[in-house]
C-alpha positions in Angstrom: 29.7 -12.6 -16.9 28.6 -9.7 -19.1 28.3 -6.1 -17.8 24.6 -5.5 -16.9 23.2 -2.4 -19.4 22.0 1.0 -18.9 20.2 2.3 -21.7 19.6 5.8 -23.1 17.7 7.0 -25.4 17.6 10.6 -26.6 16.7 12.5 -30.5 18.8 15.6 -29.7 22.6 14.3 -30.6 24.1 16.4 -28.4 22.0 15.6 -25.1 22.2 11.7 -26.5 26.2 11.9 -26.1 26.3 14.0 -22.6 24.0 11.6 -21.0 26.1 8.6 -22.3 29.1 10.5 -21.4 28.5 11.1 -17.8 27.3 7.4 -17.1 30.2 6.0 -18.2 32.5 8.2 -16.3 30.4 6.8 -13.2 29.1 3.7 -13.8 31.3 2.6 -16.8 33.1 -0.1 -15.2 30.6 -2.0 -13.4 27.9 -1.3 -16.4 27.7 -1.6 -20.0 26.2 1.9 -21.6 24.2 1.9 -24.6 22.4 4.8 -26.3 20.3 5.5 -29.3 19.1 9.0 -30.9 16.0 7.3 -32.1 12.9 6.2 -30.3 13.0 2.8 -33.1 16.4 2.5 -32.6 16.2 1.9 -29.3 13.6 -0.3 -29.0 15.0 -2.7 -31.5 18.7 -2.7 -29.4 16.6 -3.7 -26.5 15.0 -6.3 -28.0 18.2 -7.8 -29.4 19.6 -7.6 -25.7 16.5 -9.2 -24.6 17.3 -11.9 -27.4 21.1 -12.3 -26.1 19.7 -12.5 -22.4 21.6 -9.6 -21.4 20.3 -8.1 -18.1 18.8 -4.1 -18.4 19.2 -2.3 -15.0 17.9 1.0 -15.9 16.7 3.2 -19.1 16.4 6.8 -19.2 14.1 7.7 -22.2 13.6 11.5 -23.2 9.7 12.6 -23.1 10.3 14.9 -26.8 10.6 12.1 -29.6 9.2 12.4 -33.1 8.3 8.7 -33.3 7.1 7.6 -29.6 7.5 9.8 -26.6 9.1 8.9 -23.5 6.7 7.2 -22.0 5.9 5.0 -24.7 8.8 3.7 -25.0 9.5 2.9 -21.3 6.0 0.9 -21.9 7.2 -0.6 -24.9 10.6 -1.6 -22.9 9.0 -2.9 -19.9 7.0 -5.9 -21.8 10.8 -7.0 -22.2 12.7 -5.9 -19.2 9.9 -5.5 -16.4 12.6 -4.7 -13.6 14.4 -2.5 -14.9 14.2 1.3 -13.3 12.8 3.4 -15.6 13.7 7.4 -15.8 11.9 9.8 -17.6 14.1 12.9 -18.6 12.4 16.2 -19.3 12.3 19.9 -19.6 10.6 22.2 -17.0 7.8 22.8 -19.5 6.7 18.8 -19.9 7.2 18.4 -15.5 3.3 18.0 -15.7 3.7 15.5 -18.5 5.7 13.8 -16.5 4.2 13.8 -13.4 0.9 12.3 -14.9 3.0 9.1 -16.7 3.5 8.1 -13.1 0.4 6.3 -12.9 1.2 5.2 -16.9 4.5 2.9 -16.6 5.0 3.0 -12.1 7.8 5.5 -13.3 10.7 5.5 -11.1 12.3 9.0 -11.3 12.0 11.9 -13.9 15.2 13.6 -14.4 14.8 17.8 -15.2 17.0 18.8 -17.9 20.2 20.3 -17.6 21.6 18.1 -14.5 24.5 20.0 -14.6 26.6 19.3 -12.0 26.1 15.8 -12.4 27.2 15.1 -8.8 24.6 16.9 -7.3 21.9 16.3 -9.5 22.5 13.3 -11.8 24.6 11.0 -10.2 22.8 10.6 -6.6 19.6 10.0 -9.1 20.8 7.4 -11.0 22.8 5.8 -7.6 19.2 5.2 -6.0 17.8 3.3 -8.7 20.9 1.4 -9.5 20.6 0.1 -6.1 16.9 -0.2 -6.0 17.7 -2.7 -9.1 20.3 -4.7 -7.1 17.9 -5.2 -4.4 15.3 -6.5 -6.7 14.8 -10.1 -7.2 14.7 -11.3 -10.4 14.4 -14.5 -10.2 11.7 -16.0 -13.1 9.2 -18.2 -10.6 6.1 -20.0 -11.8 3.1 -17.6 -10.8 1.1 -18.7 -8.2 -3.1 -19.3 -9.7 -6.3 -18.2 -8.1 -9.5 -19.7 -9.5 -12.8 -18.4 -8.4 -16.2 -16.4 -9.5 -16.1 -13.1 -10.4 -18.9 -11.8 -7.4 -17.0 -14.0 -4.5 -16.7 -12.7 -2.0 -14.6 -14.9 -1.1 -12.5 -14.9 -3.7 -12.1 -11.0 -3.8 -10.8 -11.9 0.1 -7.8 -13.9 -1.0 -6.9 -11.6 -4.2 -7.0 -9.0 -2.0 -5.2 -10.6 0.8 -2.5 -11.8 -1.8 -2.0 -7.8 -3.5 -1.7 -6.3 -0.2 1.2 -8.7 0.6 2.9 -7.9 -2.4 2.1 -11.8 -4.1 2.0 -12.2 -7.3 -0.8 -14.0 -8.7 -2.6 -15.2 -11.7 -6.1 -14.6 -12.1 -8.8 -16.7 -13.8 -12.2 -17.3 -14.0 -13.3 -20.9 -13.0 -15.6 -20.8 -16.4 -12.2 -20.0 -18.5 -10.7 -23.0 -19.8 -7.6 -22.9 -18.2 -9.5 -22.3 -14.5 -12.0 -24.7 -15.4 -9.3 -27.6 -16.4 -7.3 -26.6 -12.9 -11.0 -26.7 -11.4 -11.4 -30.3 -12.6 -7.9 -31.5 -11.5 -8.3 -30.4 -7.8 -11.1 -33.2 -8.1 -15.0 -33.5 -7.7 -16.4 -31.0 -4.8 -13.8 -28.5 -5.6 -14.5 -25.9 -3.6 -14.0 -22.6 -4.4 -11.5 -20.1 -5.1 -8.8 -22.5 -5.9 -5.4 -21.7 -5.3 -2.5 -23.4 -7.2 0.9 -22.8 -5.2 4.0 -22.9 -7.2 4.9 -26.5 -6.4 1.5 -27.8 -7.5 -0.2 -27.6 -4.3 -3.9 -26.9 -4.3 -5.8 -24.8 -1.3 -9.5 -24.5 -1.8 -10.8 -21.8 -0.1 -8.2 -21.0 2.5 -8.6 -18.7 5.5 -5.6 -16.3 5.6 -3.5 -18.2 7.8 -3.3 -21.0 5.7 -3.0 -19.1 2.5 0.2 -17.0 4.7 1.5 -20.5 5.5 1.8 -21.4 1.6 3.0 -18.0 0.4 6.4 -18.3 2.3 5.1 -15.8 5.0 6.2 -15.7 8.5 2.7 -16.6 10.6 4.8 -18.7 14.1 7.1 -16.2 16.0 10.9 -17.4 16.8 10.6 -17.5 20.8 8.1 -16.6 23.3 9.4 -13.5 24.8 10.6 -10.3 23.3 11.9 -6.9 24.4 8.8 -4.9 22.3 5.8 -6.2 20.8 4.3 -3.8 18.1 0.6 -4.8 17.6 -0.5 -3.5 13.8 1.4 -3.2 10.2 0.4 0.3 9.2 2.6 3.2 8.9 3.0 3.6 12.9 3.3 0.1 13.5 5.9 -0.2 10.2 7.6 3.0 11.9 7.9 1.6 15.8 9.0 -1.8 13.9 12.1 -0.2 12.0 13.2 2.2 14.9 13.3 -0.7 17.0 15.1 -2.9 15.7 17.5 -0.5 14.4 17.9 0.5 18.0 18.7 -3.3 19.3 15.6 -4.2 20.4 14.6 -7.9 19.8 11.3 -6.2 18.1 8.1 -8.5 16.9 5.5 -6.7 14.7 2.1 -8.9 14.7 -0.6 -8.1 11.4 -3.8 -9.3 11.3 -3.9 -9.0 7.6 -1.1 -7.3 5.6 1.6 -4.5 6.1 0.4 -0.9 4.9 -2.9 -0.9 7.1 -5.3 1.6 5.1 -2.3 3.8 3.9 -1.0 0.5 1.7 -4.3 0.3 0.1 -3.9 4.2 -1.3 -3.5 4.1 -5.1 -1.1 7.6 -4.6 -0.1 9.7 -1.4 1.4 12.7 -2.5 1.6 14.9 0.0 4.3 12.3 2.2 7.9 13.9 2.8 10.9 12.7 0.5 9.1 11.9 -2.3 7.9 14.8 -4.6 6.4 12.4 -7.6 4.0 10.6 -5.1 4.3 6.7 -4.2 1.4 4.1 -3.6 0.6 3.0 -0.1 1.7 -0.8 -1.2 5.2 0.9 -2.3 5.6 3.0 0.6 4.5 -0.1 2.8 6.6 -2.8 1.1 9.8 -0.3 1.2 9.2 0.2 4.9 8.4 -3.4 5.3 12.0 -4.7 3.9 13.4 -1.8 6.0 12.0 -3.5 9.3 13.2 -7.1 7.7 16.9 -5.4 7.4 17.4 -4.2 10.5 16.2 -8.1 12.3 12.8 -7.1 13.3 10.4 -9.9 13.3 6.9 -9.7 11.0 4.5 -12.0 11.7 1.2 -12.1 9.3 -2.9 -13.1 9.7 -2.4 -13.7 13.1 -5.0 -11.5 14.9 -4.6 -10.8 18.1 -7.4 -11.0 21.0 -6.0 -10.0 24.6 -3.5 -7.9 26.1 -2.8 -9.2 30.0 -0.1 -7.4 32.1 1.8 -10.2 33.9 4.1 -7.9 36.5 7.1 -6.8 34.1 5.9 -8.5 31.6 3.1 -7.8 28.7 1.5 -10.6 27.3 -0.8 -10.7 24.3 -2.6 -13.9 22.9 -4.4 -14.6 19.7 -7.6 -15.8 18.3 -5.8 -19.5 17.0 -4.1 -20.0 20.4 -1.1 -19.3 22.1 0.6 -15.9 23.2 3.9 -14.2 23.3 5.5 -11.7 25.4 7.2 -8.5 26.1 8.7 -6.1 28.5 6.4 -3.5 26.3 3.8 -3.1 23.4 3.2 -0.8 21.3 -0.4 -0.3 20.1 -0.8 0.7 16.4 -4.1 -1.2 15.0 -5.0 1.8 13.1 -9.1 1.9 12.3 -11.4 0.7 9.8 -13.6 2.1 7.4 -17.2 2.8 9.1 -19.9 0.8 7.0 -22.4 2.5 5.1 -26.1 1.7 6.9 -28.0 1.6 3.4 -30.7 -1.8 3.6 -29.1 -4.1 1.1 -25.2 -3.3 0.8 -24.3 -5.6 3.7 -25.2 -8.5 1.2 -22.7 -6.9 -1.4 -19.8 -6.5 0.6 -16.6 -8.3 -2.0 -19.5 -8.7 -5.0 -19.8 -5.0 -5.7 -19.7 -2.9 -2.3 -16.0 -2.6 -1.3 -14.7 -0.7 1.9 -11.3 1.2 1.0 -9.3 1.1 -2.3 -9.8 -2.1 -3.1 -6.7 -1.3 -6.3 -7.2 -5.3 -7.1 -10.8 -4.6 -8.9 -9.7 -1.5 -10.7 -8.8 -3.4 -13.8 -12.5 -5.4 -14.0 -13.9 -1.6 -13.6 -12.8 -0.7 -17.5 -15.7 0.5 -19.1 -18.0 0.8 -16.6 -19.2 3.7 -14.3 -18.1 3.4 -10.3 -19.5 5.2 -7.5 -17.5 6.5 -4.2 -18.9 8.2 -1.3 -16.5 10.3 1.1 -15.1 13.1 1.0 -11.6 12.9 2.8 -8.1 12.6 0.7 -8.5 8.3 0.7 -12.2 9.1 -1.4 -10.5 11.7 -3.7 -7.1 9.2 -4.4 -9.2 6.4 -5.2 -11.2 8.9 -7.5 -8.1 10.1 -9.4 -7.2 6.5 -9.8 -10.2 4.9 -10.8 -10.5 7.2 -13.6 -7.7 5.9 -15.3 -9.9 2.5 -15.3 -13.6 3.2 -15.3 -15.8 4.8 -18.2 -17.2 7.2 -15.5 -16.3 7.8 -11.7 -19.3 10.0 -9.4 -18.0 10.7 -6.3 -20.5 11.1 -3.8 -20.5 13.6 -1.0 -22.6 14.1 1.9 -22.4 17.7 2.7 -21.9 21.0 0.3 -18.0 20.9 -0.8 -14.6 19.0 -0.5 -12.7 21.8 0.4 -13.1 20.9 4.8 -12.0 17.4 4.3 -9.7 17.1 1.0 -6.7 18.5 0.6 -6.4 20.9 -2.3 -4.0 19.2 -4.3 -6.5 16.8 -4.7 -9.5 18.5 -5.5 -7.5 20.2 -8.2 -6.5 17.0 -9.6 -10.1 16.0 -9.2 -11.6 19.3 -11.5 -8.7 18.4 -14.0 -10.2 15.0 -15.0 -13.3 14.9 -17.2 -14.7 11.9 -16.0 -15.1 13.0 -12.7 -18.2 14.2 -11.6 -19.2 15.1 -8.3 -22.1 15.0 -6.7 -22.6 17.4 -3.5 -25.4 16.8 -0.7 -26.1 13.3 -2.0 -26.4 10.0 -0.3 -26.9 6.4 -0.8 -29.9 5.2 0.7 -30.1 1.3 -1.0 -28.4 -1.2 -2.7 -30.2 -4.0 -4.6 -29.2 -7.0 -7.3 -29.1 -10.7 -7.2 -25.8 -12.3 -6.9 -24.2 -8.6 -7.1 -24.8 -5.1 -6.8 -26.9 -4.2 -9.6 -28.3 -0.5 -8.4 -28.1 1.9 -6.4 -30.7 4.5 -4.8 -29.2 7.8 -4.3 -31.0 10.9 -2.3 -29.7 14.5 -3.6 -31.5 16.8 -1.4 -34.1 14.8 -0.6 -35.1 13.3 -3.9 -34.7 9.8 -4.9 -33.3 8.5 -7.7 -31.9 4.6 -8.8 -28.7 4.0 -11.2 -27.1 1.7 -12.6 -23.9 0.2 -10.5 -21.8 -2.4 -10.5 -19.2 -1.0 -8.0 -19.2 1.2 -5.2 -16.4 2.3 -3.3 -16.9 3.2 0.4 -15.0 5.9 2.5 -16.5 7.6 5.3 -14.7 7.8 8.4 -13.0 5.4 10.4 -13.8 3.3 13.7 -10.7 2.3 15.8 -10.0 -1.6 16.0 -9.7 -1.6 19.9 -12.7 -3.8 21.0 -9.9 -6.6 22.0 -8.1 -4.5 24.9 -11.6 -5.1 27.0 -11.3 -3.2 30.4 -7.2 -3.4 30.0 -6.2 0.0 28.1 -8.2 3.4 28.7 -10.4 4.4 25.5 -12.6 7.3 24.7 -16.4 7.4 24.1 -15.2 6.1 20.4 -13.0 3.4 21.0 -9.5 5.5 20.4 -6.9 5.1 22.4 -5.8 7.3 25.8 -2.5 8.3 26.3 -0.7 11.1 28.1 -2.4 14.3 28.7 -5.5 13.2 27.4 -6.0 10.2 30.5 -4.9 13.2 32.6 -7.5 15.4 31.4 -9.8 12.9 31.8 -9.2 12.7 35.6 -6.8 9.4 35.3 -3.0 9.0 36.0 -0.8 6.5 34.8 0.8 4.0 38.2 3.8 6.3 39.2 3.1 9.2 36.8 4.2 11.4 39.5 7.3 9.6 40.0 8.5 10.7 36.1 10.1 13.2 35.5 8.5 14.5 32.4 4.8 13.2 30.5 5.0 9.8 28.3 2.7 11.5 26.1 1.8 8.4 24.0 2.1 5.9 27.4 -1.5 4.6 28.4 -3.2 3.9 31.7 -1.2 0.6 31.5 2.9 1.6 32.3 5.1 -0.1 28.9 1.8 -0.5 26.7 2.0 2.5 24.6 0.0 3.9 21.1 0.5 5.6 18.4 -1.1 6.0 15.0 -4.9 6.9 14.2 -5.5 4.4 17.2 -4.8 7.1 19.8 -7.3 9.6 20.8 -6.7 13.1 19.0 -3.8 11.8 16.8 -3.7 13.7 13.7 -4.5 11.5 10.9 -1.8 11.9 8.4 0.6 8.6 7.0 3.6 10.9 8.0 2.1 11.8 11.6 1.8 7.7 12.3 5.3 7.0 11.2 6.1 10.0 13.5 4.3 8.7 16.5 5.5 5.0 16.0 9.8 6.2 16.0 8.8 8.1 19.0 6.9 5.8 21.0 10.1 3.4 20.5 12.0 6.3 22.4 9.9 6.0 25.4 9.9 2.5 25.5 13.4 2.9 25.7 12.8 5.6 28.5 10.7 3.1 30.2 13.0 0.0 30.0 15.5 2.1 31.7 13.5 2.4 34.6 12.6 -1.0 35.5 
């Protein structure tokens, strides 16, 4: 079988031949090398390998080129060889440049130029992404089809459902003639949205346990009792799941809806340790996701849970569709939810113009058109910077007199840099209105009124814990979040046999093996790295609290 190809493509001679050079003292025997000192040149000697059905595992593309830059190429080259890692290499002055074609092609690295040694600053680069490559599958599968109507609500429900757990899908409009012919062929009383599986097989309008059933996820757990339950697929819950397992616990993670929680649906996080050029909630969440899978934990999807019983050593929770598992402990890591926006008339919007979070699967259909956003936190101001890349216009709305209390400054940089941005201080939304979607909007800026034209509106203020299921179970503030620790002892409550311990369980609650972590717990800091934090070390006192029984 032939030598799979890495590709580089470089105008300056002598950088063209050093880069060639040091791959193939590294990678020369497992890989075939090819290079090219022109953009044109490049781009036809990956076509003609995409002719032969040679297989591309990475291209490094220099930004400089008289005839394309760096990043045009790489977008040229993905229409051929969509898997392939792509590397941008640059010099200090274009980092920027580089930086901002992120969002552009999904760029995997960019390389600084010189990488001399190579060992230290070459070689380790292009060892990730060669690896990232082998771990991809690239298997060609038939796409799975979703028919529906463009202001479902229903239909934005399983699109979303399906992006969040990294599906592909095919989109189409049940007026198009290819949706309208699928439309027909599902038979008279279709209802809508439509989904064609792979094999043929037609759902119309499936809840999300069904539609988790036919995607090949895992929605019936493997036995009835485990060593720790983690309750919650965001980054604590993702955290607790991989330490977990990798520790030897028989671990079961249980998600209502998909992996990433409101962290997955972030468009950029920046400011998260280990990766300088930024990665998207769904990357960080699928990554960490496959990480849980390696180590044996156990992911089970749209199963929402209802109860949490304490059985003597035993933890037992039980879902909304029946049945119930158990453990010797649970971690708690439902995260929150966006707070709805109490305007008369959006509640009749919500998935046909009014959308809580990101909502990335409707940025394409917002080309050309102006969006609205109201918060003022880091999720508001992501969404902004990558909405703009979509939308004619983006006005982000904000409640009081600045950004600078709630958004990091990174971001509100990023925010003044980009010219379709404007934002719009002590201002409010106060009504929604349209007929079978939002059609305006009336905004209040210091007291006056005014109605615009909107099609979309992005919501982001604040969150509300999902914690309404525990009942009279697990201790919760005046809010809903989560006791633990210090805080139930502050609030004049101990834990059975606190005294007895030899130190606080600091993320324990009033109930002894049921433990939280995450933006579900009362004063957590509410940061993606903080949750990830919280989740790896709630597994360690699980661990401290197995040992005691």
């Amino acid at each position: 079988m032939d030598k799979p190809v890495i590709v580089t493509v470089d105008d300056d001679p002598g950088v063209s031949r050093a880069v060639a050079r040091d791959l193939r003292r590294r990678y020369g025997h497992e890989y075939r090398i090819v290079r090219a000192e022109a953009a044109h040149d490049g781009i036809e000697a990956v076509k003609e390998m995409r002719l032969r059905g040679d297989e591309v595992a990475a291209i490094l593309a220099d930004y400089r080129m008289p005839q394309m830059n760096g990043v045009q190429f790489l977008e040229a080259a993905m229409d051929m060889y969509p898997y392939a890692r792509r590397v941008l290499l640059t010099a200090y002055a274009d980092t920027d440049a580089a930086i901002q074609a992120i969002n552009v092609v999904d760029l995997d690295h960019y390389l600084l130029k010189p990488w001399d040694p190579p060992e230290e600053k070459f070689y380790p680069v292009i060892d990730g992404q060669l690896a990232a490559w082998m771990r991809t599958d690239r298997t060609a599968r038939p796409e799975l089809r979703v028919v529906g109507d463009r202001w479902s609500a229903r239909s934005y429900q399983v699109r979303d459902f399906l992006a969040r757990n990294h599906v592909p899908y095919q989109w189409m409009l049940a007026e198009d003639p290819e949706g309208a012919q699928l439309v027909k062929a599902a038979g008279e009383g279709c209802h809508l949205p439509l989904v064609v599986t792979e094999d043929g097989t037609t759902l119309e309008s499936p809840d999300q346990a069904a539609l988790a059933t036919a995607v090949g996820l895992s929605t019936t757990p493997a036995t009835d009792f485990y060593d720790l339950i983690v309750v919650g697929g965001g980054p604590a819950g993702l955290g607790a799941a991989v330490y977990g397992a990798s520790e030897g616990l028989n671990t079961v993670l249980v998600e209502a809806h998909a992996s990433g929680g409101q962290a997955g649906q972030s468009s950029r996080i920046e400011n998260y340790l280990g990766f300088p050029d930024g990665v998207s909630g769904q990357q960080l969440a699928d990554r960490a996701r496959r990480q849980a899978l390696k180590f044996g934990a156990e992911l089970l999807s749209a199963r929402k849970v209802t109860h949490l019983e304490p059985r003597g050593q035993a933890r037992v929770i039980g879902f909304k569709d029946g049945g119930e598992i158990a453990a010797h402990a649970v971690i708690l890591a439902t995260g929150v939810t966006y707070r709805r926006l109490e305007a008369p008339g959006l509640d009749d919007f919500v998935g046909r113009g009014v959308f809580y979070g990101a909502a990335l699967t409707e940025a394409p259909a917002c080309k050309d058109n102006e969006v609205y956003i109201v918060g003022a936190a880091n999720s508001a101001g992501q969404a902004a910077v990558y909405l703009a890349g979509f939308a004619r216009k983006v006005h982000l709305l904000v409640r009081g007199d600045g950004l600078e209390k709630s958004m990091s400054h990174y971001l509100i940089e990023q925010i003044n840099a980009i010219d379709n941005i404007e934002v719009s201080l002590l201002t409010e939304v106060v009504a929604g209105a349209g007929d079978d979607h939002l059609e305006r909007l009336t905004l209040s800026t210091k007291g006056e009124e005014r109605t615009v034209d909107a099609q979309y509106l992005f919501v982001f203020i604040g969150a509300e814990p999902y914690t309404s299921w525990l009942g009279e179970t697990v201790e919760r503030d005046a809010k809903g979040f989560v006791l633990t620790g210090p805080d139930l002892v502050q609030g004049g409550r101990r834990p059975r046999n606190w005294a007895l311990r030899r130190e606080p369980y600091y993320l324990e609650t009033n109930v002894p093996g049921v433990f939280a972590a995450g933006d579900v717990r009362a004063e957590s800091i509410k940061r993606v790295a903080s949750a990830v934090g919280e989740g790896a070390m709630a597994v360690a006192l699980v661990h401290r609290y197995l040992e005691k029984q």
